[in-house]
C-alpha positions in Angstrom: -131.4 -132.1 -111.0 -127.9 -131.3 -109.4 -126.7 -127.4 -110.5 -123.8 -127.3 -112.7 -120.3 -126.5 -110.8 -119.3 -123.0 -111.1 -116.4 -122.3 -112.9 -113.2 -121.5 -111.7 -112.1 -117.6 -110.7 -110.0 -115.8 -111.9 -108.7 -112.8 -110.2 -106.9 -110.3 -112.5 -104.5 -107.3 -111.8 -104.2 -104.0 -114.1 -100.8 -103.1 -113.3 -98.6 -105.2 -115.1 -100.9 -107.9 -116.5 -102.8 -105.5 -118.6 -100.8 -102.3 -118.6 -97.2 -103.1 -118.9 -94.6 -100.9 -116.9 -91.3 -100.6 -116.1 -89.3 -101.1 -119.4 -86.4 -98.7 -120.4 -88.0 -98.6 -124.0 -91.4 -97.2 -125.4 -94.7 -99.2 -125.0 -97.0 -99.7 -127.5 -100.0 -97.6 -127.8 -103.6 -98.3 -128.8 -106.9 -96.7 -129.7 -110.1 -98.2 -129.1 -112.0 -95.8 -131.2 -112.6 -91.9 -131.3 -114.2 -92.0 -127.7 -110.8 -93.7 -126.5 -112.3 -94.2 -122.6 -109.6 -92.4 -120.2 -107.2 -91.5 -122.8 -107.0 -88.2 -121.4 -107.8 -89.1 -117.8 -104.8 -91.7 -117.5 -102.4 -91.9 -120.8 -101.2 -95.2 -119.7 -104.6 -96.6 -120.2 -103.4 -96.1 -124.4 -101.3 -99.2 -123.1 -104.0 -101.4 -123.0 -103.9 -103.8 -126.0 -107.4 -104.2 -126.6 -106.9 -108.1 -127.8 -106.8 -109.4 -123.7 -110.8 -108.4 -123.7 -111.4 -111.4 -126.3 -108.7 -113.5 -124.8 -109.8 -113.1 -121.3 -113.0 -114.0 -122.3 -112.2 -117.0 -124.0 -111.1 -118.3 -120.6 -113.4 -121.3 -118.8 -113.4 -118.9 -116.2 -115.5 -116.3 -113.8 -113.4 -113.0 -114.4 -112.7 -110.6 -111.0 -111.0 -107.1 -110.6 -108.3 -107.8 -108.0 -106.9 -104.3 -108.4 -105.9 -100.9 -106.5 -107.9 -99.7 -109.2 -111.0 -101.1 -107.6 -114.7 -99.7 -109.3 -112.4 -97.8 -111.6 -111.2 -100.9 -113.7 -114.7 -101.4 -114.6 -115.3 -97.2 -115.5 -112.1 -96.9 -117.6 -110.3 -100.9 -118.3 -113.2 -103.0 -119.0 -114.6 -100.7 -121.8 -111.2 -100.4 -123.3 -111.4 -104.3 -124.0 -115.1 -105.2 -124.5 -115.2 -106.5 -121.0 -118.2 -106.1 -118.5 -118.9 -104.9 -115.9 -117.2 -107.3 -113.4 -117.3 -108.0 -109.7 -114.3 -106.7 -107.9 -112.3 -107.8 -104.7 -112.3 -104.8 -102.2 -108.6 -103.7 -100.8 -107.8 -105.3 -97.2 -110.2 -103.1 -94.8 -112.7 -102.0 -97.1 -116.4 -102.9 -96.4 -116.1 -104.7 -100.0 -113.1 -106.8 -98.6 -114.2 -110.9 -97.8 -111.8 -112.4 -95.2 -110.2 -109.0 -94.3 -107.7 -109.3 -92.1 -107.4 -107.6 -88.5 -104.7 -105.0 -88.0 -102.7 -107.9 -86.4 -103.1 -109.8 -89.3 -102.2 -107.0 -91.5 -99.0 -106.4 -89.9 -97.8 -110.2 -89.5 -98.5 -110.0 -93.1 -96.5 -107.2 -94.0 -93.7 -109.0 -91.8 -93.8 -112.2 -93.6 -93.8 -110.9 -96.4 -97.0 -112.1 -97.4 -98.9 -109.8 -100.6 -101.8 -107.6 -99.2 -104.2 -109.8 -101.8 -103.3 -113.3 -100.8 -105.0 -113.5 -97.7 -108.5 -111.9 -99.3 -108.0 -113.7 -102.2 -108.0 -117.0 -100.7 -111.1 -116.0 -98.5 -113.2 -114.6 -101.1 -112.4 -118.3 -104.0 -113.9 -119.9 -100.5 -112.2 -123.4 -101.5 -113.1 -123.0 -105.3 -110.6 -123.1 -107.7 -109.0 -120.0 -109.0 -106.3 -118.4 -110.9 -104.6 -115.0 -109.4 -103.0 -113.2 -112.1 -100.2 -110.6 -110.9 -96.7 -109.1 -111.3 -96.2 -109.1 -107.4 -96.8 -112.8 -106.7 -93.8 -114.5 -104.9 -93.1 -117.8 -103.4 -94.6 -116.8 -100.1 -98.1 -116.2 -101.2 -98.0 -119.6 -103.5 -97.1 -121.1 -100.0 -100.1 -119.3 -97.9 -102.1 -120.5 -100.6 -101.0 -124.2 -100.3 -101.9 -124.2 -96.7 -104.9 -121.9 -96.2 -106.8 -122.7 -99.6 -108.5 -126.9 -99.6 -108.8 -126.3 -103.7 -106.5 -126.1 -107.0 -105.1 -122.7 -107.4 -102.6 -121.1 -109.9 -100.6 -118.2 -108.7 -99.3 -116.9 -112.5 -96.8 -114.1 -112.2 -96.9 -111.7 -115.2 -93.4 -109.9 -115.8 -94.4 -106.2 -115.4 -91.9 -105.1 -117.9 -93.8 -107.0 -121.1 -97.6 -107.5 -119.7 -99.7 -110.8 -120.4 -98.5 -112.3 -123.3 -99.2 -115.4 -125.5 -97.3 -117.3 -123.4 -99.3 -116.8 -120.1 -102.8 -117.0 -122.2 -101.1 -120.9 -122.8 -100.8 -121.3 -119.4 -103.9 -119.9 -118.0 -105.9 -121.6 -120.9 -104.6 -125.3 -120.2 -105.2 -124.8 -116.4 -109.0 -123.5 -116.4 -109.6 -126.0 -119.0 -108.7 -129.0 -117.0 -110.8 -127.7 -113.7 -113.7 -126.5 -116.4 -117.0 -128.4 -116.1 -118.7 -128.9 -119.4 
């Protein structure tokens, strides 16, 4: 019997997608519950909207940390939303890092201007399909990504300013669905 095909990754930021920044007015706050996780650690954390845990979720997907917040988005982020524990992609250089890039590499990056996540990213999906969800996504990565990567991906920028919204949860939705295997 042949093994089902895996589902498609998707590899979610904090900064932005899940705690907006950046706005010249207030943010929402909200409480998960008289332990709030981090409150007092990191107030910004209170800008969590505790709906993208069952929304992210709901997603045909395989959910990964692709954050500077590293094992810490699973200590303070994921119990904020009703998320597990989930694997995370280690920084450029770390021993947790697949595909790292030398120092060369690194600096013809940062030269191109070519994100410090595409590159690991695109090494770590290893040809399957996979969503990057960001606020720092530009037209250069989505065209590493078109060369370097043989499958489907979505590079889905997230305005910083306003965080995921309805909107991206439409767009993110419709695209795992159709690379979803029932």
């Amino acid at each position: 019997m042949t093994p089902p095909a895996r589902l498609p990754l998707l590899f979610l930021d904090v900064d932005g997608p899940l705690i907006p920044f950046g706005a010249s007015r207030p943010y929402p706050t909200f409480e998960t519950g008289p332990e709030d996780p981090g409150a007092r650690e990191n107030p910004l954390l209170a800008r969590i909207n505790p709906q993208h845990g069952p929304r992210l979720t709901a997603l045909p997907c395989e959910l990964v940390w692709a954050t500077t917040w590293m094992e810490d988005a699973n200590t303070w982020v994921a119990p904020r939303i009703g998320l597990p524990p989930l694997p995370v992609v280690g920084l450029p250089g770390s021993s947790g890092a697949d595909g790292a890039a030398g120092y060369e590499e690194e600096e013809e990056d940062l030269r191109n201007g070519l994100h410090w996540k595409t590159r690991t990213l695109v090494a770590r999906a290893a040809g399957r399909p996979f969503v990057w969800v960001d606020d720092e996504i530009t037209g250069i990565d989505r065209s590493w990504v078109t060369v370097h990567h043989p499958g489907p991906a979505l590079l889905h920028r997230v305005e910083p300013r306003r965080g995921l919204r309805d909107s991206d949860y439409a767009v993110l939705d419709a695209w795992l669905r159709r690379r979803a295997v029932a």
